[in-house]
Structure formats: C-alpha cells, structure tokens
N, C-alpha and C positions, 0 to 999 in steps of 0.2 A: 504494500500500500504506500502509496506516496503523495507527499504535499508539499508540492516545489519541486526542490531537489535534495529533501529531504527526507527520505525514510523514518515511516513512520512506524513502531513497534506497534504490534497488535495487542490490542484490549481485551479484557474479558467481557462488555459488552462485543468485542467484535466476535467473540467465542459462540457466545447467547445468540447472538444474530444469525450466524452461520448453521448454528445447531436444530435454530428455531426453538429456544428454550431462554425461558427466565434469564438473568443476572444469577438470582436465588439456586440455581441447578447446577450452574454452572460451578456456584462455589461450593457447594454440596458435594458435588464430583469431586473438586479439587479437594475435599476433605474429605474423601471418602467414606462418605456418608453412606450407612447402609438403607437408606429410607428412598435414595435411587434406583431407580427399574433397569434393569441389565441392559436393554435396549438404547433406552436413552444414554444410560452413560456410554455405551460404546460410541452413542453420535458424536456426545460432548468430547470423549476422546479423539475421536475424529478429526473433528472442527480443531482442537488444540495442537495436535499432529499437521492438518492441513497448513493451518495457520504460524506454527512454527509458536507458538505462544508461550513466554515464559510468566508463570505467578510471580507478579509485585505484592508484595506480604501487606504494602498499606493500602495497595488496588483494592484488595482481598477485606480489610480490615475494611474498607468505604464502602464494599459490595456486601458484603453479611454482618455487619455489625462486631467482626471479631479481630482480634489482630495476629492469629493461628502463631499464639508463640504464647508455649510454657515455659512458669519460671521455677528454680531450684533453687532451695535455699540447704545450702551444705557446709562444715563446715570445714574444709581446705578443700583444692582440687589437686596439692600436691601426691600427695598419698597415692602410691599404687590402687589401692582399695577404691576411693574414690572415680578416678579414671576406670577402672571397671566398672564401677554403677552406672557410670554417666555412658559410658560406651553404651549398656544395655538400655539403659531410657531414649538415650538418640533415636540407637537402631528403630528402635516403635514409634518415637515422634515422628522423626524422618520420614515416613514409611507412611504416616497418615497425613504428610505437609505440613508439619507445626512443628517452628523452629523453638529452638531452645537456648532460656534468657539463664546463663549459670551467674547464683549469689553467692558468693563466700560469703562466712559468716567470719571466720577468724578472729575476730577479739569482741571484747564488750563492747567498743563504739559503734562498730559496724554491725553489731545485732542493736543494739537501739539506735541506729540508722533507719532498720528496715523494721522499725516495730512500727512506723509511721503509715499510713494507707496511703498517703501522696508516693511512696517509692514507689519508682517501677518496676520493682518484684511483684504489687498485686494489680498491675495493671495489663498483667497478658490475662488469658485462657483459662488455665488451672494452675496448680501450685502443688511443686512436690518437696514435699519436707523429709530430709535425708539422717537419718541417726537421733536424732533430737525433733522430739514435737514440740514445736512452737503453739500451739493451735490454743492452749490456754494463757500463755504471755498474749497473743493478739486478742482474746475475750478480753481479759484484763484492763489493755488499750481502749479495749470497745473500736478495735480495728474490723470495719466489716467490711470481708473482702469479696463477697457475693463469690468466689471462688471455687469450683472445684477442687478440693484438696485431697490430695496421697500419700501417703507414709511409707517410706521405704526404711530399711535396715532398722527399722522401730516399730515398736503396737501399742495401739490404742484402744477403749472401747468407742462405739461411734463414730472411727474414720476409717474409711479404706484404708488396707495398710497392706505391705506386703516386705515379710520380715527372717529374720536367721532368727533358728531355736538357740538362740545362743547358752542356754541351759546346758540343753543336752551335748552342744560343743564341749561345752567345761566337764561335763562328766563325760564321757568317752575318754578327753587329755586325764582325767584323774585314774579314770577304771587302769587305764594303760600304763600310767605312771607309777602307779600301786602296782605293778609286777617289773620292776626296775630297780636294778639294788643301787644302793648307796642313799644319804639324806638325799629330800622332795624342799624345792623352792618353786617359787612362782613372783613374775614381773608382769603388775598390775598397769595401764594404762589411763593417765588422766592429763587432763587438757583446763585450758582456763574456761571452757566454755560449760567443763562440767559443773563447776562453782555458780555458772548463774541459773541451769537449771539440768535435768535429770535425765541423761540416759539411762535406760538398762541393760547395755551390751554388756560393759565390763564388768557390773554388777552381777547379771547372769552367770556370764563364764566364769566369774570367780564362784557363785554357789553351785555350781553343778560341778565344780572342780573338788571342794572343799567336802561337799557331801559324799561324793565318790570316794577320798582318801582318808572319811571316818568311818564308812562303809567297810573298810575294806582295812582297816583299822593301821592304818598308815599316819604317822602324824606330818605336820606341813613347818618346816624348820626356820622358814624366814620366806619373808613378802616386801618385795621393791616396788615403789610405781617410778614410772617412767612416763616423758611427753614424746610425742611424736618426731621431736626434735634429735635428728642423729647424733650431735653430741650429746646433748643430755640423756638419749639411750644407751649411749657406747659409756660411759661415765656411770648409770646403774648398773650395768655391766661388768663392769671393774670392780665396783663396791661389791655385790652379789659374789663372785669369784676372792676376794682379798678375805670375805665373812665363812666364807663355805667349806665345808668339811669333806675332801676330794673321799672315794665318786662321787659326784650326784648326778639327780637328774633336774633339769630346770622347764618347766611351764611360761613361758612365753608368751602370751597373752593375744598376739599378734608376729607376722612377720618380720615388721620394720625390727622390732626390740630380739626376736631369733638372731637376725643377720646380723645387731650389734654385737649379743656374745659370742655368735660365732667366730667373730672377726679379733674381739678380745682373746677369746680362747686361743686360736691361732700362734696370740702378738706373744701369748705367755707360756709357747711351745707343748700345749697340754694337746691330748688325743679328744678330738670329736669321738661321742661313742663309744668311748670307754671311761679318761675321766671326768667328762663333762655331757652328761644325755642333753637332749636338749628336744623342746616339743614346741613347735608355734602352732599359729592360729590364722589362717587363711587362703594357703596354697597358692602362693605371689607365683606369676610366671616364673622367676629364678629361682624360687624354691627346690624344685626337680634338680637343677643342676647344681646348689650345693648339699645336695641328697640330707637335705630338712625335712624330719619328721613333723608333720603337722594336720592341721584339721582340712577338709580342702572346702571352701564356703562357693556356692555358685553364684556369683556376685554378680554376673551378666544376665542370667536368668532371671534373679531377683528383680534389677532395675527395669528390665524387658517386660515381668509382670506387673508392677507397678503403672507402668504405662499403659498398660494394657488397661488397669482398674480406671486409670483419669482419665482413658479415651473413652471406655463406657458411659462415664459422667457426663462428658461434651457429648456421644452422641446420643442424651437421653433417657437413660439409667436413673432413677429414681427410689430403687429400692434398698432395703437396708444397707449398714458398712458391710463391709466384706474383709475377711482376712486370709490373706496366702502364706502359708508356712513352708520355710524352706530349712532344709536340715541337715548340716555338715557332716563327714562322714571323715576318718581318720586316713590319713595317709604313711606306713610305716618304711621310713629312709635311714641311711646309713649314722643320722645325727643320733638317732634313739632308735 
C-alpha cells in the first residue's frame, strides 16, 4: 500500500477489512482467543499473511482495550533459578502474543516503589507474582489492580498459584542425608526481602528437612544462612567447613550456596564425596557437570503453568483459584 512515495505498513483495520471481520476479531485472533471459529480465524490468518502485517502492541492496546503485556514482579533476575521461571512464563506468553513487562523487586525501595497503583507493573494485563505474595501488602495499600493475578514458586488460599512442594524437597534431602555417615549441617537461604514479608520456600525445605532427620533419629549439628550473594555464600562456606567435624555431609538449601562449598572445599584440598557430602536444591544446568547431588525442581514447567492459569483468567475463566503442584524428585551424583 502506498501514499506518495511512501510505504505505508498495514493496519489491523487493514487486516479487519481484508478478512471482512470486526477490529474486535481480529484482535481476538491475535490473542488467540478460543471464542474464534476455526474458519474465521484461518481468514484472519490469511489476511495477516497476505498483508504481511506485523502487531503494534499499542495498535492492539487502541483496538481491544488491552495493552497484551504481562507484568512480573520477582525478586532478582540474576539467579539461575529465576531465568528458568521466566524462560517458562515467556514461552506461554509469547505463544499467546502478550509481551512480558519483568519487575525486580530487589530491595525495600523498589518494593514500595511498586506498592503504588500509578506503576507500570499494574498497568498491563495480568500480574504474576514470583516467590513472595504480595497480594496482601497491595490490600493493605488499598492498591486495586483490577488484575488478573498468579502465583508462581508460592501458594496461597484464593489465588491461582502454581508452586514447588518444597516440603517434600526438604524431606527426601533429609530421608537421604540420614543414610550418610559423618555429622549433618545445612545452609539456610535469606534475602532482605524476606525481612519485609514471608516466603515459605526456605521455611518448607528447612521442615521437611528437619522432620526427616528426627524421623530417622539423626541429629542436625549446625545451620548457616547465607544470601544469594557469591561472596557472602563462599564466606558461609568457609565458616560451615572451619566449624565442622570432617566427614560430613552438608544440605545446601539451593544450588548457588552447593557451588560455593564446592568450590571452598576444593580451595582446602579436601575430597568431594568423601570428606565433604554435599546435597543442593534445584538441578542448575551445571549441576550435572560438577556431578552435585541435589533435588532437580522443574522450574520451566512451573513458570509455563502459571501462565497457563493467567491466560485462562484473560480468556474468561471465572471460577474458583486453582493450585498446580509441582514436586522435586532427588538426583544422586558423585558430590553425595
């Protein structure tokens, strides 16, 4: 199409026109909406194929009242862990055209940043809350974000959520650690964010860890916590190791905090595996290759259901929360 000597990009009324269907259908299709008839959307595909038509997200936003972009409130996106969840929530965004708006949360300013309802976190689509429910600090606010809202790597009553058993994480690492000779340690995992309000991951895996080696009548010799921060991992790890009565075996709470005593044990010429067991919690892509005994979390899967629960919400889903359990399953390597 041209006006002048100008090339003009095609429209989504030029889509509608071509189709011989609504504005409204066309953006339907584009969000693939199951409320369109096979037929029609195949025109509408047509017409957008013919047309060569790419989605402008604020075209889209002026044509259906939406602006097809979910936001995520997380808190880092450094973490291994993290970049898998979001990989998994893309893939499904992606896939139904609604782009994705990622929030760190990172410190206390930037969560009362976005306790506000003028942020642009609650100004897309729906809203997925990663580890930490917010959902009663926004009551609190009297933030209403008319929202869609999902819970990933957490549960709630009354929200979509889709979550790790992280219990039964911690007991499986205990049941396993209780047939390991030498003293039992474990490295807890805490963050500033847990100080302003509550996850239950590390909380879980710590009792399902704990009940498992009174079970099994194993006592637990010492407990570190650690931040996510590689030095200050590598640094609990030294202390844990300087405190410890060789063999043990050590509970890891996560992978980042494995890799740090791995990498200590190492520095201090001691044997993985014999005097130093070592157990984490996640199944990091490099886990395998420093043959790290740990939990293996499906952490793509997870994120991928979750989206899955906020796209039923956008396309019309009205009935009660819903909860997805996901549940970690032991991987035995040369570390332990």
């Amino acid at each position: 199409m041209v006006a002048g000597n100008v090339t003009r990009k095609p429209t989504i009324q030029d889509v509608a026109r071509q189709a011989g269907v609504g504005v409204g259908t066309v953006s339907r299709v584009l969000n693939n909406h199951p409320s369109v008839r096979g037929a029609t959307r195949e025109g509408v595909l047509r017409a957008i194929a013919d047309l060569d038509y790419t989605p402008n997200p604020h075209a889209r936003r002026i044509a259906g009242g939406k602006s097809y972009t979910i936001s995520v409130l997380l808190p880092v996106v450094t973490t291994e862990f993290y970049v898998r969840l979001l990989d998994g929530l893309e893939n499904a965004f992606q896939a139904a055209r609604y782009d994705v708006a990622i929030f760190p949360l990172l410190d206390r300013s930037r969560l009362e940043r976005y306790l506000g309802s003028h942020t642009l976190a609650y100004q897309a689509d729906g809203l997925v809350m990663a580890t930490y429910n917010l959902t009663s600090l926004l009551a609190e606010r009297r933030v209403r974000t008319g929202q869609p809202t999902v819970l990933v790597d957490a549960y709630a009553e009354g929200v979509d959520c889709a979550y790790m058993d992280n219990r039964t994480g911690g007991r499986l690492a205990g049941e396993y650690a209780a047939t390991l000779p030498g003293d039992l340690y474990a490295i807890w995992v805490e963050t500033e964010l847990d100080q302003l309000f509550t996850t239950r991951v590390f909380e879980d895996r710590r009792s399902g860890f704990v009940q498992a080696l009174a079970a099994a009548g194993r006592p637990l010799h010492g407990e570190f916590t650690a931040s996510f921060d590689p030095l200050a991992a590598r640094t609990v790890a030294a202390g844990l190791l300087d405190a410890a009565a060789l063999p043990c075996t050590v509970f890891a709470s996560a992978d980042l905090l494995a890799g740090a005593l791995l990498d200590e044990v190492h520095a201090r010429g001691l044997k993985i595996g014999e005097d130093v067991r070592v157990i984490g919690f996640d199944d990091q892509p490099w886990a395998a290759a420093r043959d790290l005994t740990t939990l293996h979390q499906p952490v793509e899967a997870m994120g991928f259901e979750a989206a899955g629960l906020l796209l039923g919400r956008l396309g019309g889903y009205r009935g009660p929360a819903r909860a997805r359990r996901f549940e970690p399953r032991l991987v035995v390597r040369g570390s332990a």
